[in-house]
C-alpha positions in Angstrom: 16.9 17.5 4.6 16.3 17.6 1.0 13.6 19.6 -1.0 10.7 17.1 -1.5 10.9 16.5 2.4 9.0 19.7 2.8 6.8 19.0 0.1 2.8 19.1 0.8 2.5 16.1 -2.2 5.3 13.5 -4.3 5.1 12.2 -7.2 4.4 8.5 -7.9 8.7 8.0 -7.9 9.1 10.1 -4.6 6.4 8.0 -2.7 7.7 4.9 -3.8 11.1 5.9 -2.6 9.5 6.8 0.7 7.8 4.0 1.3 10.5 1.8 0.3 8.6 0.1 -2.5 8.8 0.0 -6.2 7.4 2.1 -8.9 5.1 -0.4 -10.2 4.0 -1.7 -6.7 3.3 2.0 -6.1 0.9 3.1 -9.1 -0.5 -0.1 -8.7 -1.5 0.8 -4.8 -2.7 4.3 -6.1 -4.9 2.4 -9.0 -6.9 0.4 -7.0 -7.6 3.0 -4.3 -5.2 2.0 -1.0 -3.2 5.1 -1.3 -5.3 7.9 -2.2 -4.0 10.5 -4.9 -4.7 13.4 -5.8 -4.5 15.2 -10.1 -2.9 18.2 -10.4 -3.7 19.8 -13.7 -2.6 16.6 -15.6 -0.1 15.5 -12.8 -0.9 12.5 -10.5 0.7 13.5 -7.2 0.4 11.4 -3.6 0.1 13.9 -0.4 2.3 12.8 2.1 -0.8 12.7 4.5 -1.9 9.6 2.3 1.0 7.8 2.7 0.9 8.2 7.0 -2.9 6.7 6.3 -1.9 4.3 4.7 1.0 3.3 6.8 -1.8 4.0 9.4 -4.0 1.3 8.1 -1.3 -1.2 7.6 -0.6 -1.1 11.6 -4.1 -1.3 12.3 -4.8 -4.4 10.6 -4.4 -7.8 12.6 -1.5 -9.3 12.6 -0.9 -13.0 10.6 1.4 -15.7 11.6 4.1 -16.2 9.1 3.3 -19.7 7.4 
């Protein structure tokens, strides 16, 4: 298990990477509000309890057929 596994937050990078996204999918999910953030002196940093929300909210949505 590596060190940002116990980690409380991540950084933009680390989220991304968790999630299985790209970087500039990522800050632009953090920009408009669906993954919460939090500043850290001048640090943006995602807690990892905002990514399970927002995982969360994903799996409650309803589904769509596939066009």
């Amino acid at each position: 298990m590596s060190t940002a596994d116990n980690r409380v937050v991540l950084t933009i990078e680390e989220a991304a990477k968790r999630l299985g996204i790209g970087r500039t999918t990522m800050y632009a999910l953090v920009m408009t509000g669906e993954i919460r953030s939090v500043t850290i002196g001048r640090l943006r940093r995602v807690p990892v309890r905002c990514l399970d929300e927002y995982v969360t909210t994903l799996l409650d949505q309803p589904m769509t057929p596939a066009a």
